[in-house]
Structure formats: structure tokens, C-alpha cells
MARBA-3410 file (N, C-alpha, C, O; in Angstrom, 1 decimal):
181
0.8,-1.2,0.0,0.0,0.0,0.0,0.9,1.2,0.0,1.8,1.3,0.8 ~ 0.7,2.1,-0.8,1.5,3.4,-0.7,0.3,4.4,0.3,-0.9,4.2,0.1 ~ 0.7,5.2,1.2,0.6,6.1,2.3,1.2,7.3,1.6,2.4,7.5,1.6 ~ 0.0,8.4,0.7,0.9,10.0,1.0,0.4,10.6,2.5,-0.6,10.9,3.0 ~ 1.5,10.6,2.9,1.3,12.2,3.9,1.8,13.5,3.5,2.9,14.0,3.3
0.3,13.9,3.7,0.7,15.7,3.2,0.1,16.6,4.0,-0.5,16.5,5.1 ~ 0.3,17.6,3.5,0.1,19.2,4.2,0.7,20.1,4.2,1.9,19.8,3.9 ~ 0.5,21.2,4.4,1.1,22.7,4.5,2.7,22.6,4.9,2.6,21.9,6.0 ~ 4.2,22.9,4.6,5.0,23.0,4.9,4.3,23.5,6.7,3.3,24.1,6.9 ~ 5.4,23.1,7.8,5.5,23.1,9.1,4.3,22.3,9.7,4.2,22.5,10.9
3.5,21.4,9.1,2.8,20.5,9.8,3.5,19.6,10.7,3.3,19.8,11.9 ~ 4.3,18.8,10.3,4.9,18.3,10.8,5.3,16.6,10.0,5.8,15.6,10.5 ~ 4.8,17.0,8.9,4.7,15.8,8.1,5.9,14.7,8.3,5.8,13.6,8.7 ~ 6.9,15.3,7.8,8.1,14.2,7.8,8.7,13.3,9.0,9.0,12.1,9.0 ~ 8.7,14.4,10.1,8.6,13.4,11.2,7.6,12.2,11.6,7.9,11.3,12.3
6.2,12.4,11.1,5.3,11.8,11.4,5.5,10.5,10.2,5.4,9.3,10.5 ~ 5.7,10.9,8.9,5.8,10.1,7.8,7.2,8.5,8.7,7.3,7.3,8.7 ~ 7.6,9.3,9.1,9.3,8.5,9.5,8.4,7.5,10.3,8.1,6.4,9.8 ~ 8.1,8.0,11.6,7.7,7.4,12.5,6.5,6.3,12.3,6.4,5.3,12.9 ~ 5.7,6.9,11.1,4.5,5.2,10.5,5.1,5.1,9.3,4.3,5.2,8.4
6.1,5.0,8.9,6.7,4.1,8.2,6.9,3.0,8.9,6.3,1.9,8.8 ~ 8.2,3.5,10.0,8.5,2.5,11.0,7.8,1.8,11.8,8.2,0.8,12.3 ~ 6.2,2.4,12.0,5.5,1.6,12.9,5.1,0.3,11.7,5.2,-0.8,12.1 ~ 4.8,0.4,10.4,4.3,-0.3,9.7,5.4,-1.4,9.2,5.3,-2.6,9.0 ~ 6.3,-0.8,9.2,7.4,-1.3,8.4,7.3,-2.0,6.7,7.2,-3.0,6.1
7.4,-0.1,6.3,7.2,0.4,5.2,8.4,0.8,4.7,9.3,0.5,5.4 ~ 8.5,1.3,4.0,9.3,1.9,3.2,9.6,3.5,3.4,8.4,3.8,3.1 ~ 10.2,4.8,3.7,10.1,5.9,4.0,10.7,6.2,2.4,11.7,5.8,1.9 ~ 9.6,7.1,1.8,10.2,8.1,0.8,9.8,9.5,1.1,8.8,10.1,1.7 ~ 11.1,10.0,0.7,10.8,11.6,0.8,10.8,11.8,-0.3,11.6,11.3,-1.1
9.8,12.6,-0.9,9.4,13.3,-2.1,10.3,13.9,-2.8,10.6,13.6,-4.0 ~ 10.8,15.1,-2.1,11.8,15.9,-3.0,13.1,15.0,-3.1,13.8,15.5,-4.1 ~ 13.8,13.8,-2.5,15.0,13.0,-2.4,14.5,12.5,-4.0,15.3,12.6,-5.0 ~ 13.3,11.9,-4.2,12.7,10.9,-5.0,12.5,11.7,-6.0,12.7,11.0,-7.0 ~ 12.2,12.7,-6.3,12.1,13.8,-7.4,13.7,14.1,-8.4,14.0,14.0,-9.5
14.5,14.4,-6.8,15.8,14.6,-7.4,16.8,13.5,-8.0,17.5,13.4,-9.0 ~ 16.5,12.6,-7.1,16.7,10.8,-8.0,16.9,11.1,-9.6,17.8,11.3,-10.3 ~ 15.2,11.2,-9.9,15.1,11.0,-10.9,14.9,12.0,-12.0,14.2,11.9,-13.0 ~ 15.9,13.0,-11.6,15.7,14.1,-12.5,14.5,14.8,-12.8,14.5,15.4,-13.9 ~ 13.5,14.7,-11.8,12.4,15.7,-11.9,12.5,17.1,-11.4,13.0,17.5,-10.3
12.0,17.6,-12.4,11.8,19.3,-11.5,12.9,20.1,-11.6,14.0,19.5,-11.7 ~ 12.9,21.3,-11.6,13.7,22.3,-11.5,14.3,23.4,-10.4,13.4,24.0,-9.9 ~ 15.4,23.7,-10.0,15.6,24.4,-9.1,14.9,25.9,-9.6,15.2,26.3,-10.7 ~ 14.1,26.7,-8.8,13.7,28.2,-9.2,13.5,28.7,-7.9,12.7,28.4,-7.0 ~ 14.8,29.8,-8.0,14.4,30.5,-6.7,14.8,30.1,-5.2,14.1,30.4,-4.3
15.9,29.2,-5.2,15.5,27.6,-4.1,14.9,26.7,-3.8,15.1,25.9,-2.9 ~ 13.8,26.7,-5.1,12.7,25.7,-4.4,13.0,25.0,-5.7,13.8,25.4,-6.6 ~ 12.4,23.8,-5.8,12.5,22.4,-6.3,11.0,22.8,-6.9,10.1,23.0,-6.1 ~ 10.8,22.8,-8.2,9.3,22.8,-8.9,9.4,21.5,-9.7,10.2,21.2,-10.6 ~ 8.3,20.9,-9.2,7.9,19.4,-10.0,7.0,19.3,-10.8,5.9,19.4,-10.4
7.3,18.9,-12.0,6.0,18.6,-12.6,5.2,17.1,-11.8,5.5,15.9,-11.5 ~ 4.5,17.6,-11.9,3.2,15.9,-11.1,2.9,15.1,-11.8,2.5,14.0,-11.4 ~ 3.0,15.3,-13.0,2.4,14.0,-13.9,3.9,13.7,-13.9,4.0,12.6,-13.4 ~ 5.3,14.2,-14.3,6.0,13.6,-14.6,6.2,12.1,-13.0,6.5,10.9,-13.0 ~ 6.0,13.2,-12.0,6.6,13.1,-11.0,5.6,11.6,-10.7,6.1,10.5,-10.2
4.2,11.8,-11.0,3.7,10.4,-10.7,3.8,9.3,-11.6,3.5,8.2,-11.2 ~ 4.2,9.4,-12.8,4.8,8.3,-13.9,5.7,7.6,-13.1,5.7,6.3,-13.1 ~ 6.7,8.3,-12.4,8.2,7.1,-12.0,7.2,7.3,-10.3,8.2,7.4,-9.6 ~ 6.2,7.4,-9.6,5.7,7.0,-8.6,5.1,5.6,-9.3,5.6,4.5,-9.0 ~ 4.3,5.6,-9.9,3.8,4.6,-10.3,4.6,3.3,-10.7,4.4,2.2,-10.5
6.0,3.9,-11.5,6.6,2.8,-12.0,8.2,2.1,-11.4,8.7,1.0,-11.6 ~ 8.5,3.1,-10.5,9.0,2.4,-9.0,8.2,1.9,-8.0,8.7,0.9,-7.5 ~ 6.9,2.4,-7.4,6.6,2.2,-6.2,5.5,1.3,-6.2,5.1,0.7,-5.2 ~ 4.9,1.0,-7.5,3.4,0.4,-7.6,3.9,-1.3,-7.0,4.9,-2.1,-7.1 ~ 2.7,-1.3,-6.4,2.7,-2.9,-5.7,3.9,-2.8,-4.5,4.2,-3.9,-4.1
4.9,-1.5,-3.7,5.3,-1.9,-2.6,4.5,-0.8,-1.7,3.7,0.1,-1.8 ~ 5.4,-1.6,-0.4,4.7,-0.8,0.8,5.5,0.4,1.2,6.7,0.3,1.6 ~ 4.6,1.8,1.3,5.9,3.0,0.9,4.9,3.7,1.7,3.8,3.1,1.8 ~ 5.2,5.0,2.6,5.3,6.3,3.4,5.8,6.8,2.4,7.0,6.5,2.1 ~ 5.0,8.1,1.4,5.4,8.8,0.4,5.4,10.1,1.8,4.5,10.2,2.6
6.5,11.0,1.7,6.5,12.1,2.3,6.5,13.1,1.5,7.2,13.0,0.5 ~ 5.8,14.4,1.8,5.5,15.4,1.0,4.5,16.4,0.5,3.6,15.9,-0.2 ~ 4.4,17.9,0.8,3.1,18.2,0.2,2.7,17.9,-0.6,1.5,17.6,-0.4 ~ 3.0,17.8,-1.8,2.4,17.4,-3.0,1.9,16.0,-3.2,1.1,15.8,-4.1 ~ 2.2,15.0,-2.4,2.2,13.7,-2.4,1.0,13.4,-2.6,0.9,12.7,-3.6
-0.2,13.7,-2.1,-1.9,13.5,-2.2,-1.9,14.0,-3.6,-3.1,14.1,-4.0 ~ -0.9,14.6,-4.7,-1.3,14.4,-6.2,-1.1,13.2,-7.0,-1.3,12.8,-8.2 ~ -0.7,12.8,-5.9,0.1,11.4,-7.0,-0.7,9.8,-7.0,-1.6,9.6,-6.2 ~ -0.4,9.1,-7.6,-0.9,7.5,-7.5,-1.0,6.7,-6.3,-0.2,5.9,-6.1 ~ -2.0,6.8,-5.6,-1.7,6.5,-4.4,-2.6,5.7,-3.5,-3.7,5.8,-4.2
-2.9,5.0,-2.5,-3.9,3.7,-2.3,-4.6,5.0,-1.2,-5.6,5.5,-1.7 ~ -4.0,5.7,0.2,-4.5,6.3,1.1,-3.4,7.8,1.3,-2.2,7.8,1.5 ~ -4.5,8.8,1.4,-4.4,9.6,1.8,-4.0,10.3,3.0,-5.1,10.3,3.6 ~ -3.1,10.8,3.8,-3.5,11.3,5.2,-2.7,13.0,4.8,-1.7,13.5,4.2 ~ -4.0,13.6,5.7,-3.9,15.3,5.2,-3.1,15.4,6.8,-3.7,14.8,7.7
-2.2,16.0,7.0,-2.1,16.3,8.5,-2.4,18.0,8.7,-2.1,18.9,7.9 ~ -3.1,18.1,10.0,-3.3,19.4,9.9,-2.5,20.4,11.4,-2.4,19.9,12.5 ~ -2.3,21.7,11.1,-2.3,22.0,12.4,-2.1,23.7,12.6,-1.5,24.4,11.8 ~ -2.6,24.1,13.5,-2.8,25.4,14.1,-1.9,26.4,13.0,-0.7,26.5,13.0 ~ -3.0,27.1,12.1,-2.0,28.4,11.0,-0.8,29.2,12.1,0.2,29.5,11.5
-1.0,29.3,13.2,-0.5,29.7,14.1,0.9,29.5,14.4,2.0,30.2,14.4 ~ 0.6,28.0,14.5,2.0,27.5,14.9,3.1,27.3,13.3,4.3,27.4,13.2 ~ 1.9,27.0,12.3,2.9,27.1,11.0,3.6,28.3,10.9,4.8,28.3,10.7 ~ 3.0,29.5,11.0,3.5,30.6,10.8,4.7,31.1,11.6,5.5,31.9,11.1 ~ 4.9,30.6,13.4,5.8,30.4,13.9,6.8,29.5,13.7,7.9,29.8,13.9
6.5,28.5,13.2,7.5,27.0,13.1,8.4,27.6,11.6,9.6,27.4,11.5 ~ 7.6,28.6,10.2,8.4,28.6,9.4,9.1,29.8,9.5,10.2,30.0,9.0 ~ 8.6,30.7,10.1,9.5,31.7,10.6,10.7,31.7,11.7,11.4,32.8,11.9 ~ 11.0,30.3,12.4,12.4,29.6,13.1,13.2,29.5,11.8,14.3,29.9,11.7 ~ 12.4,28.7,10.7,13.1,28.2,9.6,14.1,29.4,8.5,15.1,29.2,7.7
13.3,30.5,9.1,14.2,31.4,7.9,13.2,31.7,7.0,13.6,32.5,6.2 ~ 12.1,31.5,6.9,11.3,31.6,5.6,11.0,32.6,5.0,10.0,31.8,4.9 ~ 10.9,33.6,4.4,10.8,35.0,3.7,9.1,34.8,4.4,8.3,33.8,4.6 ~ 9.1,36.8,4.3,7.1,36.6,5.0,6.4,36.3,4.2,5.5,35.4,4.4 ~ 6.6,36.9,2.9,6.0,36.2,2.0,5.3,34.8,1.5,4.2,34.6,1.1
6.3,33.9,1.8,6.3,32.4,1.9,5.3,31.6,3.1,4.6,30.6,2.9 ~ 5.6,32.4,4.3,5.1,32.1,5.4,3.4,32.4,5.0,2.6,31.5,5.0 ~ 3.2,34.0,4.7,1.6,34.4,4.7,1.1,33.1,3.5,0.0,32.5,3.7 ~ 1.8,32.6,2.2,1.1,31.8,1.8,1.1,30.4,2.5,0.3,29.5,2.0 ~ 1.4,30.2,3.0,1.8,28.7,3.4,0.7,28.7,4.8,0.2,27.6,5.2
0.5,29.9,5.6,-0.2,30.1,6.6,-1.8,30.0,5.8,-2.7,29.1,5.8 ~ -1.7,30.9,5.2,-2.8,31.1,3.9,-3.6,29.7,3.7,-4.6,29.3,4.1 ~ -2.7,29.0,2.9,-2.8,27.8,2.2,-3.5,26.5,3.5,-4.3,25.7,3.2 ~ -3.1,26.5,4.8,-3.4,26.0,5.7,-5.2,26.4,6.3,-6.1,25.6,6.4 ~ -5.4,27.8,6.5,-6.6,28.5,6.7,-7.5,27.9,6.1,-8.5,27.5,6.7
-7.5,27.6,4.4,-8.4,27.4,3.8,-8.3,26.1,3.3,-9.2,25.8,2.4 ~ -7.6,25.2,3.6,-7.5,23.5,3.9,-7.5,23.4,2.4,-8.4,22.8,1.8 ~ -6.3,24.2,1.7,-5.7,23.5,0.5,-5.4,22.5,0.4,-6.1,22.0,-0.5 ~ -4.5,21.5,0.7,-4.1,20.4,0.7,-5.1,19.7,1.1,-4.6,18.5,1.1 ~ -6.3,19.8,1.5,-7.5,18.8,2.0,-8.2,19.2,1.1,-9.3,18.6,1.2
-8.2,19.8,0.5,-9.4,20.6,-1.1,-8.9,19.6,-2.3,-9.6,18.8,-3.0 ~ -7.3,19.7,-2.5,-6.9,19.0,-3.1,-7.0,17.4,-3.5,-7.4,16.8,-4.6 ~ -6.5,16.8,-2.1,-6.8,15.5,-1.9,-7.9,14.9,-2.3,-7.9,13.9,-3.1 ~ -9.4,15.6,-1.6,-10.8,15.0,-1.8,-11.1,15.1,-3.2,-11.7,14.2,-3.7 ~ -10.7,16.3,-4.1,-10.6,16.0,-5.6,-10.0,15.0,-6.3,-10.2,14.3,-7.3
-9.2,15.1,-5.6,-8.4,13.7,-6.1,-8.5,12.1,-6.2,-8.4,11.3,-7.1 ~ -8.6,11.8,-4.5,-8.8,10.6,-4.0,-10.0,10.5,-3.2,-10.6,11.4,-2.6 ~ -10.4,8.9,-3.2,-11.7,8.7,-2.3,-11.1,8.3,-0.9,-12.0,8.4,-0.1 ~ -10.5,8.1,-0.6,-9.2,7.5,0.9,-8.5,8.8,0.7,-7.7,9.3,-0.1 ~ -9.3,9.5,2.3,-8.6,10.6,2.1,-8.8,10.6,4.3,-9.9,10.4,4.7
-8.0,10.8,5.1,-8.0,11.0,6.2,-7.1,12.1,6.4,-6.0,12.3,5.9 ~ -8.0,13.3,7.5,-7.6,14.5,7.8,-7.2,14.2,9.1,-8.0,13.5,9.8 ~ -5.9,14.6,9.6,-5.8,14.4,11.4,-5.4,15.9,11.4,-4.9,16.6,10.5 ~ -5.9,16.3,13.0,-5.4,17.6,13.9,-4.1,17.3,14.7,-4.0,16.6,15.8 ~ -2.8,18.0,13.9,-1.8,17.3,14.8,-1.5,18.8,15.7,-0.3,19.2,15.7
-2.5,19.6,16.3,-1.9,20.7,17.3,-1.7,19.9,18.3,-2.3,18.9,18.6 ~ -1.0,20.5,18.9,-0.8,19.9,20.5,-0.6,18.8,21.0,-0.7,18.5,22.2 ~ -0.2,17.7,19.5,0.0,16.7,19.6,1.3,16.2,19.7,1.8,17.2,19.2 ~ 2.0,15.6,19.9,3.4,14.9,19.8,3.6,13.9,18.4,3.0,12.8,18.2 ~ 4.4,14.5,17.6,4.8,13.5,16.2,4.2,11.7,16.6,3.7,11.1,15.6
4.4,11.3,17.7,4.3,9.8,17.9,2.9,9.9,18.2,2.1,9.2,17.6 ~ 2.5,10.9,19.0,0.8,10.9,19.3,-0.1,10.5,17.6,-1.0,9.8,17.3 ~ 0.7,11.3,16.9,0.0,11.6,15.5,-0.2,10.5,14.9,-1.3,10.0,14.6 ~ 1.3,9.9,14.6,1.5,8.3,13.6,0.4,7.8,14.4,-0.6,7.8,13.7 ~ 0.3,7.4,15.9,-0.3,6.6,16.6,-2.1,6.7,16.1,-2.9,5.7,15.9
-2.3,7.3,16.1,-3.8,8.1,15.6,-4.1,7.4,14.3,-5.1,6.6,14.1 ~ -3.0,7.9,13.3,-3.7,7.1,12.1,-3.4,5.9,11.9,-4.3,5.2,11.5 ~ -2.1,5.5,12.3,-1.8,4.0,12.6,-3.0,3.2,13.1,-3.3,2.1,12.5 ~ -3.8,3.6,14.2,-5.1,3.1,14.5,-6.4,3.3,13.6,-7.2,2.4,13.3 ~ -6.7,4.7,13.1,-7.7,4.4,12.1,-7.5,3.4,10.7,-8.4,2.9,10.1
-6.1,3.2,10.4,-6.0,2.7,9.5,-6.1,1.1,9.8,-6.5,0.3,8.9 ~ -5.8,0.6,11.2,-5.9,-0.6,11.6,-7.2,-1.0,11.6,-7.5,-2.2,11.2 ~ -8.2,-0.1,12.1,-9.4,-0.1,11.9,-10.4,0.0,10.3,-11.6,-0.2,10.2 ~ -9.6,0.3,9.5,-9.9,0.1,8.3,-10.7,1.1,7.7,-11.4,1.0,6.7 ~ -10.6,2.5,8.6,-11.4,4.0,8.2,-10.3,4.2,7.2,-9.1,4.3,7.4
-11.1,4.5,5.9,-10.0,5.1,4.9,-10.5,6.6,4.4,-9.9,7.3,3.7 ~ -11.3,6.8,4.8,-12.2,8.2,4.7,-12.2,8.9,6.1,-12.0,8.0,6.8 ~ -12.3,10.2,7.1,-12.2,10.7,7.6,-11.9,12.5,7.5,-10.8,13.0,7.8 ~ -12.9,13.2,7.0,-12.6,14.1,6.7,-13.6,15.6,7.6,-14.4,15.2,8.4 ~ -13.4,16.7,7.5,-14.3,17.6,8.3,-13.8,17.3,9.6,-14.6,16.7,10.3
-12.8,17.5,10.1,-12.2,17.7,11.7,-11.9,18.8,11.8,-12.0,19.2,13.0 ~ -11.2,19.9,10.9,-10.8,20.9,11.0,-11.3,22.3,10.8,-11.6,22.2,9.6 ~ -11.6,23.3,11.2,-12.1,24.4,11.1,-11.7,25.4,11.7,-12.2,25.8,12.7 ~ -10.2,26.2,10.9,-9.3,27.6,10.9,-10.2,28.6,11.2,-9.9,29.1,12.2 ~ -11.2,29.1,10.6,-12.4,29.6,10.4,-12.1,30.4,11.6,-11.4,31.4,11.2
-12.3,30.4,13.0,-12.5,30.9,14.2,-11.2,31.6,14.5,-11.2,32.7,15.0 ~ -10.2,31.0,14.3,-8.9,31.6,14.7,-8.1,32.4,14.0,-6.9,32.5,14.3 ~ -8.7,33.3,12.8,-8.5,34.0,12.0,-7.8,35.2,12.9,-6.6,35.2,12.7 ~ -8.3,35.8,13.6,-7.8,37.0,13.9,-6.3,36.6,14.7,-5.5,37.5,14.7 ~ -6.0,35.4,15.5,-5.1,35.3,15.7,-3.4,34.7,15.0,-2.3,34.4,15.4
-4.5,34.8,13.1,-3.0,34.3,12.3,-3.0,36.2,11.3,-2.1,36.6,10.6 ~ -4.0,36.7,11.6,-3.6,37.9,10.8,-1.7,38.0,11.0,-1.2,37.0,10.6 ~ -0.9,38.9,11.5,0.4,39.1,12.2,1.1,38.1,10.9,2.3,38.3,10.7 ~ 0.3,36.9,10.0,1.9,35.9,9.6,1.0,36.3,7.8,1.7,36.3,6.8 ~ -0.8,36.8,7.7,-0.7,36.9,6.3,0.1,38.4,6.0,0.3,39.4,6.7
0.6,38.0,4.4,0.3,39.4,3.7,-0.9,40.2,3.4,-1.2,40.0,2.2 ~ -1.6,40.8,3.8,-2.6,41.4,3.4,-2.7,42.7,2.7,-3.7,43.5,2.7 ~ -1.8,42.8,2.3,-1.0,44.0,0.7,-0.5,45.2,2.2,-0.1,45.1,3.4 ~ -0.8,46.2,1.2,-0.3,47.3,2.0,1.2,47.4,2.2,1.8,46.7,1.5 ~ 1.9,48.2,3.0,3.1,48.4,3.3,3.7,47.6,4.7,3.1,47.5,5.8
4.9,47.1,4.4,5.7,46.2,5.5,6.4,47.7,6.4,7.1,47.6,7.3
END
């Protein structure tokens, strides 16, 4: 079975990806490692831009039939058996990528992009196995542990847990909202 885990840069995906791979004992892929492998995508800017179709052709034609933890935002684009969206407080994204160095710009979209549950917009267009978890206040092992169990349980759907909606006024401070810096 391939596993994407995705979401907003600063969810906390990768650590959680590591840790249910290993509970499963699966296979751990990182997306951008697996991109750069194979000569996908372009460096612009710093960032690694992937094309998805190319990028799910060699998903498909490496990974099809094993057992794989795809890590990565983009990962809920690609060929894939189950979904898990991870989610968590615009808040804390906006703090966690501003440790990272992130330009504000980057952060207001990526906080942005979390608010309005892009990457769970995305997925459900995509896939029917789609599981949303709330990882605030959770501990990376709390998280794997969580879906590790719904998946044992055989819920491959799980969606509508989250709702940014209310806590708007406390991520204003990380959007751009034009005007002057």
C-alpha cells in the first residue's frame, strides 16, 4: 500500500511520515529526495518545482505494488492507495516557518494555504481514501499513533475535523494582506 502524507509546509509531516513508516514497516520516501533521484523538476528560486504528472509516472513505475510512506506536500497528487492530510494550528505554522528562515511572503502563503485547507481541497478532488488528522498539540508519535489506528481499523475516509475559520484573527500578524511592510 503506498501512504501519502501531506500538508502545509511546518505540519509536521516528515517526522510523522518516519515514524509510520517504521511503525508499519514500510518503506520511508521523501518526495523531493525521490524527485531529485530521478531528475524531476527544477531548481527556481530555491525551491525544487515538480512537474506531477511527470513526478507520478516514476511513482507509479517504482513504487506500484510496494509498501511505501510517500513524504511530502504534494504527495496527495500522485498514485496513491491512502491519503492522510495532516493538519495544524495556522499559528503554529506561521511560527515554526519563521524559526526556519522563511521569507514573510512564503510564510503568509503557506499560513494562507493551511486556513483554507488546500491540501485537503486538493486530496478530496483527487482521492476517495482521504484521512484529515489535527496534529496541534500533539506529539509526532501521538499523531502516527492516531492514524496508525484508524488505518488498523480500516477508516480510509475521515474528513471535516478541522475548522481555521474561528482563529483568524489570531494568524492575521503571519498573512500578507498588501499594504506596506
Amino acid at each position: 500500500m503506498l501512504i501519502a502524507i501531506t500538508g502545509t509546509p511546518g505540519v509536521g509531516k516528515s517526522t510523522v511520515a518516519k515514524i509510520l513508516a517504521e511503525k508499519l514497516g514500510y518503506e520511508y520516501i521523501d518526495l523531493k529526495e525521490f524527485a531529485l533521484e530521478h531528475n524531476i523538476g527544477e531548481e527556481k528560486e530555491g525551491e525544487l518545482e515538480l512537474d506531477v504528472d511527470e513526478l507520478s509516472y516514476w511513482v507509479e513505475k517504482e513504487l506500484k505494488n510496494k509498501n511505501a510512506v510517500i513524504d511530502g506536500h504534494l504527495s496527495h497528487l500522485l498514485p496513491v492507495d491512502q491519503v492522510v492530510v495532516i493538519r495544524t494550528h495556522p499559528k503554529i505554522i506561521g511560527e515554526r516557518l519563521s524559526e526556519r528562515g522563511y521569507p514573510k511572503k512564503k510564510i503568509s502563503e503557506n499560513v494562507e494555504a493551511e486556513l483554507v485547507d488546500v491540501c485537503l481541497v486538493e486530496a478530496i478532488d483527487k482521492h476517495e481514501n482521504v484521512i484529515e488528522v489535527d496534529a496541534t498539540n500533539k506529539s509526532p508519535e501521538e499523531v502516527a499513533s492516531e492514524i496508525l489506528e484508524l488505518l488498523n481499523k480500516g477508516i480510509k475516509r475521515k474528513i471535516g475535523i478541522v475548522d481555521w475559520t474561528e482563529v483568524y484573527d489570531e494568524i492575521i500578524p503571519y498573512l500578507d494582506l498588501g499594504g506596506e511592510e
